[in-house]
N, C-alpha and C positions, 0 to 999 in steps of 0.2 A: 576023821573027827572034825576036821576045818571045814568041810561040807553041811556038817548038820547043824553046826553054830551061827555058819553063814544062812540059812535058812528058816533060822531062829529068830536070828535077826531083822531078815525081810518080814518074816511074817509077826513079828511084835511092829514094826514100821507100818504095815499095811494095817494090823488091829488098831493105831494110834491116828494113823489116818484118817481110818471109819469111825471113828470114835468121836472126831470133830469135825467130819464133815456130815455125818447122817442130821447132828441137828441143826447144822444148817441149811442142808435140805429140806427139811420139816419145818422149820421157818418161813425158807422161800417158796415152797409149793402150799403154805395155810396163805400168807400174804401174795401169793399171784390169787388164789382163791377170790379172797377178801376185795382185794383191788376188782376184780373182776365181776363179784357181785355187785360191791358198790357202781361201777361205771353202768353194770345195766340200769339197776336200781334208779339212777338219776336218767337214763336215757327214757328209760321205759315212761319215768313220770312226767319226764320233761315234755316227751313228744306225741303217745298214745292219750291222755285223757284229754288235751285240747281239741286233737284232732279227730279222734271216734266218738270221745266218750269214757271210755273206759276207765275201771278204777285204778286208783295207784298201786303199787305194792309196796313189799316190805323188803329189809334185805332179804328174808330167807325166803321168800317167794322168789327172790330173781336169783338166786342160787339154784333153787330149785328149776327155774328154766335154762339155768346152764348147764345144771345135769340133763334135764327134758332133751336139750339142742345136741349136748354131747350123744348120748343114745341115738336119737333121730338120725341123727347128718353124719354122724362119726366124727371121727377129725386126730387133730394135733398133729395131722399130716406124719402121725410114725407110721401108718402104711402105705405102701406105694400102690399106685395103680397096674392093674399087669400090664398096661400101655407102657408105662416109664420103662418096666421092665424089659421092651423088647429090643431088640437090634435094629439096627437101621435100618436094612432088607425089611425084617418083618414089619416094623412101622411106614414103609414105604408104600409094600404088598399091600398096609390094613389102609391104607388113604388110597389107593386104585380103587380098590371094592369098594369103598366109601363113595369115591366118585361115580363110579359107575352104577351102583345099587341106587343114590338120591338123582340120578340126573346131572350129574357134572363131568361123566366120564367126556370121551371124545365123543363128537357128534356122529349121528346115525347114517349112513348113507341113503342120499335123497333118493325117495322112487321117482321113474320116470314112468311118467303113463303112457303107451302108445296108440 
């Protein structure tokens, strides 16, 4: 019986948790948002219509190009590249072939003409 009360209780602790950290999540990922449009918003205007030409935009146009960039480029660096991933043999082995494939391996042995 002391087991399932004990259990009871972690899990009312973890629902009371969630309960007060979800909207503060949801606070901090609208306001990284926000900050984030706004800082394009003024970069974009500040530095593109002087120097091209180009029109200004609004916030939601420069939200919209942070989604644009999001899709394109990926990011938030939550995935690793399968480089990161390797060991140090195998990232050693991928930089020989690298050298050797672009011309940075060891040098070739000179012909002698006779």
């Amino acid at each position: 019986m002391t087991n399932s009360s004990e259990r009871e209780e972690l899990d009312m602790g973890r629902l009371t948790r969630l309960v007060f950290i979800a909207p503060l999540a949801l606070i901090g990922i609208t306001l990284f948002i926000a900050v984030g449009g706004l800082v394009v918003k003024l970069l974009w205007n500040w530095l593109l219509p002087p120097l091209f030409g180009w029109h200004t935009i609004t916030f939601w146009q420069a939200i919209g190009l942070l989604a644009l960039s999001r899709i394109l480029f990926g990011g938030g660096g939550l995935r690793l590249s399968p480089r990161a991933r390797m060991s140090s043999e195998a990232r050693a082995r991928f930089r020989q072939r690298m050298r050797e494939r672009f011309g940075f391996g060891p040098p070739a042995p000179e012909r002698q003409e006779l």
